[in-house]
ROLONU-629048 format. One record per residue: residue in one letter; x, y, z of N, C-alpha, C in turn. Coordinates in steps of 0.02 Angstrom, whole numbers, plus 50000, padded with zeros to 5 digits. Layout:
! residues N
aXYZXYZXYZ;...
This chain:
! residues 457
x500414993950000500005000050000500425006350000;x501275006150020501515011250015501405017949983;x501535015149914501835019949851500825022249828;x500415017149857499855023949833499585027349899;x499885025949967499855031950014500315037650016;x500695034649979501365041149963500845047149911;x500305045749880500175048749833499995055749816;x499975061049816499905068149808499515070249773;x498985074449792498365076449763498555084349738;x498895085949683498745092049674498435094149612;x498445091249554498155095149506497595088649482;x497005091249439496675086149426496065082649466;x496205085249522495795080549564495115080649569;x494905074649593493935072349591493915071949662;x493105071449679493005069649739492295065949717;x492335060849778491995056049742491165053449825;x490855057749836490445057449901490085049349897;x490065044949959489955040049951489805038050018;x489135034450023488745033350095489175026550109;x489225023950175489315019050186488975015050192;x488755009650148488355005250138488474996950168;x488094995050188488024985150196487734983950149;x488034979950106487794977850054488104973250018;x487584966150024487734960949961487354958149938;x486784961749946486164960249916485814969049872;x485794970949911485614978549893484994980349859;x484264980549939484044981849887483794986249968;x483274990549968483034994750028482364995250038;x482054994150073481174992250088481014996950140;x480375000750157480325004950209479955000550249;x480335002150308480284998650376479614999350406;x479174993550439478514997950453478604995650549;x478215000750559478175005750615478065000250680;x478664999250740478444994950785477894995450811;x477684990150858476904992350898477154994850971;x476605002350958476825004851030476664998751081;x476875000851175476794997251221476364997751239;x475855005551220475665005751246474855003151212;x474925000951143474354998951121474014992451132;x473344992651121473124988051158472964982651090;x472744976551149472744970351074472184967251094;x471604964451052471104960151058471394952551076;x471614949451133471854943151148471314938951146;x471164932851091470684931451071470914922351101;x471584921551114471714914651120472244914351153;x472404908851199473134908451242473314899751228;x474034899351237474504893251221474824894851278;x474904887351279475824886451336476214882751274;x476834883851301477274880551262477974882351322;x478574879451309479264879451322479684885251313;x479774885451231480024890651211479864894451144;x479804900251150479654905251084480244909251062;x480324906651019480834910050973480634915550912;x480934922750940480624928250878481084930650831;x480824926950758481594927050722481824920750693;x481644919550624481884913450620482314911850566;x482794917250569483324917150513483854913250548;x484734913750542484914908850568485204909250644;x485214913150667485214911250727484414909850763;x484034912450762483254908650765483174900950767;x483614900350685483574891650700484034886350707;x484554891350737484934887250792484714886950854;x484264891050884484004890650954483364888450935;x483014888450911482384881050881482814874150907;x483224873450859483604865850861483794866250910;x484164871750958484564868051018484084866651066;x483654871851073482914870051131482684863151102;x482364860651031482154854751038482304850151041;x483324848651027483464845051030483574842251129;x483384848151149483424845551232482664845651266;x482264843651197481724840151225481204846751260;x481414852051221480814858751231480354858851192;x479914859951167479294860751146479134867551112;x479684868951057479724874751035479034879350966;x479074885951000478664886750927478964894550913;x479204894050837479664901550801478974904450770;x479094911550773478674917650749479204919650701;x479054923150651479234928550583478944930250545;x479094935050541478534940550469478614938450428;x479354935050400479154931950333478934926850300;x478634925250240478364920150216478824915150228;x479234913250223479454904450229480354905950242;x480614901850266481534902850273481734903950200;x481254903750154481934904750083481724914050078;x481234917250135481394923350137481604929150180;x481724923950228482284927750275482854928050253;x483314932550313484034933150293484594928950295;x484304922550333484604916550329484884912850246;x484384916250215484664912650137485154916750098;x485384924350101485484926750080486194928850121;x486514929750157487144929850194487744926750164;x488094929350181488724925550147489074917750209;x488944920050260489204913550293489214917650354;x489614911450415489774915050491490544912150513;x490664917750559491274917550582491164913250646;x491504909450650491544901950718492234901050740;x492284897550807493044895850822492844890850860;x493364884650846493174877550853492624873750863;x492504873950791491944870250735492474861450728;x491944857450729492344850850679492654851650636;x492584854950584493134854950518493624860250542;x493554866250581494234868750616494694864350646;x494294859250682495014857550740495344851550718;x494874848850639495154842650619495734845050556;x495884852350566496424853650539497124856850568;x497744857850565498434854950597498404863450619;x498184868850574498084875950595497334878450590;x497314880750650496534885350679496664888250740;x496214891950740495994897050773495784893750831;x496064898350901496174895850954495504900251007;x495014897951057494684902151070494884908851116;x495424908651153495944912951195496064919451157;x496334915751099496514920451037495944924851015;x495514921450991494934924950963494624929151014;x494624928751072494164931751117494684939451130;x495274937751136495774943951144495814948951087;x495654943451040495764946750970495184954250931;x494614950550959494004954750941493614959751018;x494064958351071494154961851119494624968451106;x495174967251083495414972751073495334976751004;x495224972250950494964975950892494394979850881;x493904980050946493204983550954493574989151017;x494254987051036494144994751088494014993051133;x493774985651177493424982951218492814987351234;x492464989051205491884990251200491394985951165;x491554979251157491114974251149490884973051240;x490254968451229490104967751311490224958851292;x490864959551356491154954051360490874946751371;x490274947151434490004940751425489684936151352;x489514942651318489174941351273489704938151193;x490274941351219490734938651160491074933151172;x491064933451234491294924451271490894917951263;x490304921451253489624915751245489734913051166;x489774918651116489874919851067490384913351037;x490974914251048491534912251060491644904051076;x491204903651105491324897851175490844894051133;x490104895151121489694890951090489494892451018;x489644897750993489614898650910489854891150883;x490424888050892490554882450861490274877350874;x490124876850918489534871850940489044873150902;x488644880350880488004882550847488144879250777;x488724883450738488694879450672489024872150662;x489104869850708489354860250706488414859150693;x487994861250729487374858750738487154861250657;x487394865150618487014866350554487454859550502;x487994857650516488454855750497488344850150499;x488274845950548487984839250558487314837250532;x487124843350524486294843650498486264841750418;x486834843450396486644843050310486444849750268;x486764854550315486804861950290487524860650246;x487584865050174488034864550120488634871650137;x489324870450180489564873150166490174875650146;x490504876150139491654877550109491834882650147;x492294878950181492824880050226493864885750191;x493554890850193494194894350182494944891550207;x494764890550282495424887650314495684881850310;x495264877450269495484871150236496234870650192;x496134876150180496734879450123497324879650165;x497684873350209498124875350255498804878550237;x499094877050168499604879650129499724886050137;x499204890850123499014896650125498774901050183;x498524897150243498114898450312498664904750331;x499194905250349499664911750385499114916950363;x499294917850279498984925150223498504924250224;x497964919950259497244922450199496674926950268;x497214928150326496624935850360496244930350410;x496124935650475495514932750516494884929450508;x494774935650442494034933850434493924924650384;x494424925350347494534918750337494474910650340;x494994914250414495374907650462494724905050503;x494044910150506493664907450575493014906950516;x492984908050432492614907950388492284901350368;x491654902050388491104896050380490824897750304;x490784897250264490494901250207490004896650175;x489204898850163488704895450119488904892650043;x488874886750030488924885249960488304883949925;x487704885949967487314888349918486724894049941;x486264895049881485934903849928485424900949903;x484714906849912484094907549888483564901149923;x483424898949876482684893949876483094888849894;x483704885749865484034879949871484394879549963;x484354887049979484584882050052483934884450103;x483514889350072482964887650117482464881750116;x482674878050067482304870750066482824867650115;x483454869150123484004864850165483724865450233;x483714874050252483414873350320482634871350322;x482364873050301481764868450322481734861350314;x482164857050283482194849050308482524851450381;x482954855550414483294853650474482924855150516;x482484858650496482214863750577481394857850561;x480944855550503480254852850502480584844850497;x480894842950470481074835950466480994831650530;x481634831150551481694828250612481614830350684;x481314835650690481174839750747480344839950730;x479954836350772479444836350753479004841750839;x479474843450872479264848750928479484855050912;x479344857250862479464864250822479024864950779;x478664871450793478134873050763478334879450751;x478284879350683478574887950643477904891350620;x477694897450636477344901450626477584907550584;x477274906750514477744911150467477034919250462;x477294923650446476834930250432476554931150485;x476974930450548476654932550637477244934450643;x477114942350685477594944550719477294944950792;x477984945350835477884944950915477704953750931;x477174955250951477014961150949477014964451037;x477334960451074477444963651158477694953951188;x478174958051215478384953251260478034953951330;x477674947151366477414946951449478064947751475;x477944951751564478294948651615477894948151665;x478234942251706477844941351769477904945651827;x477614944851876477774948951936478354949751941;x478874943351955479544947651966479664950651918;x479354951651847480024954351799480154951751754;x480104943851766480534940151717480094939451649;x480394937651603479864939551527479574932051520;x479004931751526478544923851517478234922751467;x478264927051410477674924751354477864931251290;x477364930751257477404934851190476574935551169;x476334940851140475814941151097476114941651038;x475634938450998475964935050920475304938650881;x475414939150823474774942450778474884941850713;x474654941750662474584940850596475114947550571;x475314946650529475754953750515474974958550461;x474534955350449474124957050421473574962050460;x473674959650520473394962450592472764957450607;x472294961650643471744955050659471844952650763;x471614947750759471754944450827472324943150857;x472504942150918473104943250939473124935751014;x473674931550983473724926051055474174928151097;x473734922951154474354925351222474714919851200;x475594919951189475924912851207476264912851288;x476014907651333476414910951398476944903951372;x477544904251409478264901751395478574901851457;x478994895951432479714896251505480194902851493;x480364900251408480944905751378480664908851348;x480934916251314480804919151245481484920051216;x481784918251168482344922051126482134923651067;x482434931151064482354937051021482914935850979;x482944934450915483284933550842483184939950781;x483014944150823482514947750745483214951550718;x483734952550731484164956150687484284964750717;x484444967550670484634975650693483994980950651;x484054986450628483434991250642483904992850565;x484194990850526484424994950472483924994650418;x483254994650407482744995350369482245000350405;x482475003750473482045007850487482645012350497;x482065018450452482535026050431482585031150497;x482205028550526482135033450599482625030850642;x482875025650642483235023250684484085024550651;x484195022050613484665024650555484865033050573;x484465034350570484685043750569484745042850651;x484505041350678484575042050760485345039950787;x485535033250746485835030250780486645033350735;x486395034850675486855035450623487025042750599;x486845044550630486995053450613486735055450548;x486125054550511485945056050445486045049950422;x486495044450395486885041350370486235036850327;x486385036250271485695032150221485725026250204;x485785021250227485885016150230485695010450181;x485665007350130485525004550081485774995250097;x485294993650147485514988550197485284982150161;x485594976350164485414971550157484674966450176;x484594961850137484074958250195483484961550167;x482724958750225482274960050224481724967150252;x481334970350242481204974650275480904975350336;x481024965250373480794964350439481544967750477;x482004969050448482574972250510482474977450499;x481924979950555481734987350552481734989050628;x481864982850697482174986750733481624983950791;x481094980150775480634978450798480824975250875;x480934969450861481294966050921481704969050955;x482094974850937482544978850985482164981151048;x481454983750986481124990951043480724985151084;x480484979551072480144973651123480694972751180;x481224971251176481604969651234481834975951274;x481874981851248481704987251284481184989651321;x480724988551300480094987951335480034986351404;x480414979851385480264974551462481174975751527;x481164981751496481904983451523482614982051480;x482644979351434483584977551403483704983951392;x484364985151393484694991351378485094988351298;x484984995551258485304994351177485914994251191;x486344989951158487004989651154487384997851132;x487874998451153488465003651134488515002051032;x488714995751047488974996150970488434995550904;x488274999250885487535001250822488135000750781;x488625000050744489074999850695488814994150650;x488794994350585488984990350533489584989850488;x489694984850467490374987450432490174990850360;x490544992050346490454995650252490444991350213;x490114989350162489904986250103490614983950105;x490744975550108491924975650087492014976250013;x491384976849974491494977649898491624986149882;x491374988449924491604997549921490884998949964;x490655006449927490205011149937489685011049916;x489565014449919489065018149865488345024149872;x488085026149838487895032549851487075031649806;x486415035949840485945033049814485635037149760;x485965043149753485975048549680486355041849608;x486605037949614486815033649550486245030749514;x486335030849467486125027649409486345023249395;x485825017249408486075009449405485985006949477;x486375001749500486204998849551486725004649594;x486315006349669486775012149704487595009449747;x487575004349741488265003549768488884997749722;x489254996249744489854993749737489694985449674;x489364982149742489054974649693489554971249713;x489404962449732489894958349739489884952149700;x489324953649641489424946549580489434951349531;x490184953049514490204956749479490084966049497;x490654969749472490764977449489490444983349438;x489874984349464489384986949422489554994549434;x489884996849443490275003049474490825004849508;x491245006049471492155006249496492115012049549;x491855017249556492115022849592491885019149650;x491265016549662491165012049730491865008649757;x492235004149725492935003749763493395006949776;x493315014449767493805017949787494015018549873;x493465018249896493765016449971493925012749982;x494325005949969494505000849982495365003749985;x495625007549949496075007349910496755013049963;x496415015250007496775016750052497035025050044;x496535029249993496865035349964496525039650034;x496395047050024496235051650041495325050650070;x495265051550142494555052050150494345059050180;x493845061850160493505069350210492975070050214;x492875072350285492065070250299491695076650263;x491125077450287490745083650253491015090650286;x491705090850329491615098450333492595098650274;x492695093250238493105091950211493895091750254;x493775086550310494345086750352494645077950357;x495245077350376495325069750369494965066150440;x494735059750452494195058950493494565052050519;x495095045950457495195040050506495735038650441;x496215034050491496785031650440496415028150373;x496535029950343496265026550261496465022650245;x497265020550278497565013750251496935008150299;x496865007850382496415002950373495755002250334;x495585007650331494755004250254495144999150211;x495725001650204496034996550142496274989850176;x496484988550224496814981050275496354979750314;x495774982950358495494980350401494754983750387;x494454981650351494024983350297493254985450380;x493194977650372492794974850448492744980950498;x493304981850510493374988050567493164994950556;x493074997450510493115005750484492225005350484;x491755000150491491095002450499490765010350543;x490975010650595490735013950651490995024050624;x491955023550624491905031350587491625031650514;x491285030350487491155029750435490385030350429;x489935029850494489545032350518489385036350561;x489835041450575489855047050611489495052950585;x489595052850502489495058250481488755055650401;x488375058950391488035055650329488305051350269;x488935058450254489455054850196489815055250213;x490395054150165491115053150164491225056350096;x491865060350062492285059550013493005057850003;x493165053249932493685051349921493875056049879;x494665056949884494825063249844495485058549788;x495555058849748496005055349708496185060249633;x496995060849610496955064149552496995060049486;x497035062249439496985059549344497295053249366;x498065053549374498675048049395498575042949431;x497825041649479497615038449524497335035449487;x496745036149434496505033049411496455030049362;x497025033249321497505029049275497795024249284;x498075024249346498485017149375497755011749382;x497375014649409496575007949428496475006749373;x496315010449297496185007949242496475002649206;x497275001449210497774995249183497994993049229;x497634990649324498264989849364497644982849400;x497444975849377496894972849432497004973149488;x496434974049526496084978049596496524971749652;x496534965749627496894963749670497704965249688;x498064966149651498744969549634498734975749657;x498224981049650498214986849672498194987549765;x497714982449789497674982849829498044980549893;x498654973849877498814968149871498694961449925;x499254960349956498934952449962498614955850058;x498844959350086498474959950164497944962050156;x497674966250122497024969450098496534963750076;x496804960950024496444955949978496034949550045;x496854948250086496704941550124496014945250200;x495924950950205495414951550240495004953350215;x494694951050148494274951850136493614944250129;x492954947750121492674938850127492844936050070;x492474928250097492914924350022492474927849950;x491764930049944491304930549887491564937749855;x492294942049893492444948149869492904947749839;x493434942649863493864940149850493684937649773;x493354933949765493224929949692492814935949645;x492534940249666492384946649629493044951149622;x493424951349657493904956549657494474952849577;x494464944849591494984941549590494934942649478;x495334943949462495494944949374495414951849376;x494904955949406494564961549400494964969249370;x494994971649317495284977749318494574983849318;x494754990149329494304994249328494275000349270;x494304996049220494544997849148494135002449152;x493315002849165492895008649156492775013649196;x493115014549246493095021549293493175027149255;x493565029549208493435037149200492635037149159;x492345032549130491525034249105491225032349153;x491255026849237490865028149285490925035349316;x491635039049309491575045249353491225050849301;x491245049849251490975056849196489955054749217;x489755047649211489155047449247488875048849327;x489395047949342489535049149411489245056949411;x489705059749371489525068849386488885070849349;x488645066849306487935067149287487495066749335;x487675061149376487105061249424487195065449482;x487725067749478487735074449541488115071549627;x488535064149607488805062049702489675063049660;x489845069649607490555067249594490835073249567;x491365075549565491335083549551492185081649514;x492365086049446493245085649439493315093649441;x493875093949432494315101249456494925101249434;x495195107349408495985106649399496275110749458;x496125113449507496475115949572495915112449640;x496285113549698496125112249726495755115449758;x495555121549737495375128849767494485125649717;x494625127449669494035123849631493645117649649;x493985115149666493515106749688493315110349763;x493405112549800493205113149839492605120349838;x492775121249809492035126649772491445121949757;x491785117549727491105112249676490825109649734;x491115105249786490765100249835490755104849898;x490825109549901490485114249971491065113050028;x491535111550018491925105850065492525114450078;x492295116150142492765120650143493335120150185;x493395112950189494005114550226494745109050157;x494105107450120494745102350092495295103250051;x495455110850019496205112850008496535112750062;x496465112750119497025117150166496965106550188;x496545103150204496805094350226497185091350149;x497045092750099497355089750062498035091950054;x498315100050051498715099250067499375099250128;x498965097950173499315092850237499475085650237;x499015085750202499205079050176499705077050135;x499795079750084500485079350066500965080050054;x500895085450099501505086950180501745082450220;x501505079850253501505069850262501895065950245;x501365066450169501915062750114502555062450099;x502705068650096503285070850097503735072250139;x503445072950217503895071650256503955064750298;x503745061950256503575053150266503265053650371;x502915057450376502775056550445501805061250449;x501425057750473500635060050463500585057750547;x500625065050576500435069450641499795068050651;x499235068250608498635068450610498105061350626;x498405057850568497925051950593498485045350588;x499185047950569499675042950621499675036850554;x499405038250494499695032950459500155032150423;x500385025450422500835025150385501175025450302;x501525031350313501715033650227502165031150198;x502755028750239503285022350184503955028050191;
């Protein structure tokens, strides 16, 4: 990454504004509106049962299977029509540490390791019990999909290669297949042989009970269509529903403006958050997602709005990968740029500080991306933390068409060029970004960056 952090922005230069997006599916649904606490429900019918599970993507139906396989009497709620339309089918895979196919190989991932590892890479501002649990029984969770006759390829199999190919890698469970074909997979695992699981599809859990002391005993369940409403009373309840990135109110709350073009269904709208709040949970510290690892992208484009990972339907979307120049909206530098480019995973959270972001890059920058493939450009530490499905998009890839994505780019109004730097910063409102750009390569040139401490070579 040296010689293109060495790089110098003075004549020529673009700026290129770009939301930070999750995205490997990409498509955006408006979130509909939780049920207040305080509204009331026609309770027309009551059940007992063991356990209710709300949420039946895949962690949902790993706690289905683990309750029934210990002889609970389970029944799952979800808004959506059937598992081939949750977010269970559509994910790229999960990160585990000692799984069966981990430990039956000579190098893996140790749980000591892993727990220190993503302890200090969050800042320890992860909440610890919860990453220990994580940690401790995640591999246990996907051995149980694994033994089941769930289809999946193992990255760290590749032991030749295991040192280089990145964390996310080494602990990489990855789906080998998506859509209809593995939501027929999970439903043989979860309706097949578990005949004490009863899935309730197009019901959402609309208030969690507690009892006198407190403790949460039940759920009202309802048609997502609306209508009548059951009592389920329960031993357990676990809440699966996901995060709130399909609800825009929550997004701007949590995200400073930030527009989110989120993966998944438009049941992660946040629902289940505000239920376990209700009954007392406190929201976690960390609301972070990471950034799309295929790039950006911005929802003024024409065409699909971000990056794409079967296939790069827009080059300027990878420009953040690439480790150049970033400025937030008052045009100031905001986080080392070399990690967006090595520790892709990590850069979620500043990257939602602010609505946007711009990349600033000159003619010479993007000349080199046009004859230089993205894997080479970026090279092998960058490449190896990335997931495996970016990796095989990235992998031949040149970005032969960036200067006609950026001339559309400025058609649609998220991309501005300039021959001074005084000028570009006229065009994008960005008044502070002559005087950071050139500090920046000031930096460069004095091979030492005071500011955000990265490394220039």
């Amino acid at each position: 990454m040296n010689e293109f952090s060495r790089r110098s922005f003075l004549k020529g230069s673009a700026a290129l504004a770009g939301t930070a997006l999750l995205s490997t599916i990409g498509f955006s649904a408006s979130a509909e509106e939780a049920v207040s606490a305080e509204e009331s429900f026609n309770i027309t019918s009551t059940e007992e049962t063991d356990v209710v599970v709300v949420g039946m993507g895949v962690s949902g139906i790993v706690a289905m299977c683990g309750a029934a396989d210990k002889g609970a009497k389970v029944i799952g709620l979800d808004p959506a029509t059937g598992f081939a339309a949750t977010n269970a089918c559509s994910t790229a895979g999960a990160w585990a540490v000692g799984t069966k196919p981990q430990l039956a190989c000579e190098k893996h991932l140790e749980k000591e390791w892993a727990f220190k590892f993503l302890n200090e890479a969050t800042h320890f501002q992860s909440n610890a019990k919860t990453l220990s649990a994580m940690i401790n029984e995640g591999g246990r969770a996907i051995d149980l999909l694994i033994d089941s006759g769930m289809s999946f390829f193992f990255p760290f199999e590749d032991q030749e290669h295991y040192d280089d190919m990145g964390v996310l890698n080494q602990g990489g469970h990855v789906w080998s297949v998506f859509g209809l074909e593995r939501g027929k997979q999970f439903e043989d695992l979860v309706i097949g042989p578990r005949t004490n699981i009863e899935t309730r599809w197009k019901t959402r859990a609309v208030k969690l009970l507690k009892s006198d002391d407190g403790s949460v005993c039940g759920v009202l369940a309802q048609s997502v269509e609306g209508g009548d409403v059951t009592q389920i009373n329960c031993k357990s309840v676990v809440v699966c529903t996901g995060g709130f990135i399909q609800n825009p109110e929550m997004v701007a709350r949590y995200y400073a403006g930030a527009k989110m073009l989120g993966p998944g269904n438009k049941y992660n709208d946040g629902s289940g958050i505000k239920l376990c709040q209700e009954v007392g949970a406190q929201i976690g510290k960390n609301f972070s997602t990471s950034t799309n690892e295929g790039g950006s992208g911005n929802e003024k484009a024409s065409g699909l709005p971000y990056a794409g990972t079967a296939g790069i339907n827009n080059g300027l979307f990878c420009l953040p990968l690439f480790g150049t120049l970033f400025l937030d909206s008052e045009g100031v530098r905001f986080l080392d740029e070399s990690k967006m480019c090595e520790q892709t995973m990590y850069c979620g959270e500043p990257l939602l500080r602010d609505k946007e972001f711009y990349v600033i890059a000159d003619q010479a920058y993007l000349e080199k991306l046009k004859t230089t493939p993205i894997t080479e450009f970026m090279g092998a530490q960058a490449i190896a933390n990335m997931a495996p499905v970016v990796q095989m998009n990235f992998n031949g890839a040149t970005l032969t068409e960036i200067e006609s994505d950026m001339e559309q780019a400025i058609q649609d109004g998220y991309a501005w060029k300039a021959d001074t730097l005084e000028e570009l910063r006229d065009k994008t409102g960005l008044e502070n970004l002559a005087e950071s750009v050139q500090k920046y390569n000031e930096a460069v040139a004095s091979g030492s960056d005071t500011e955000m401490y990265k490394e220039v070579g």
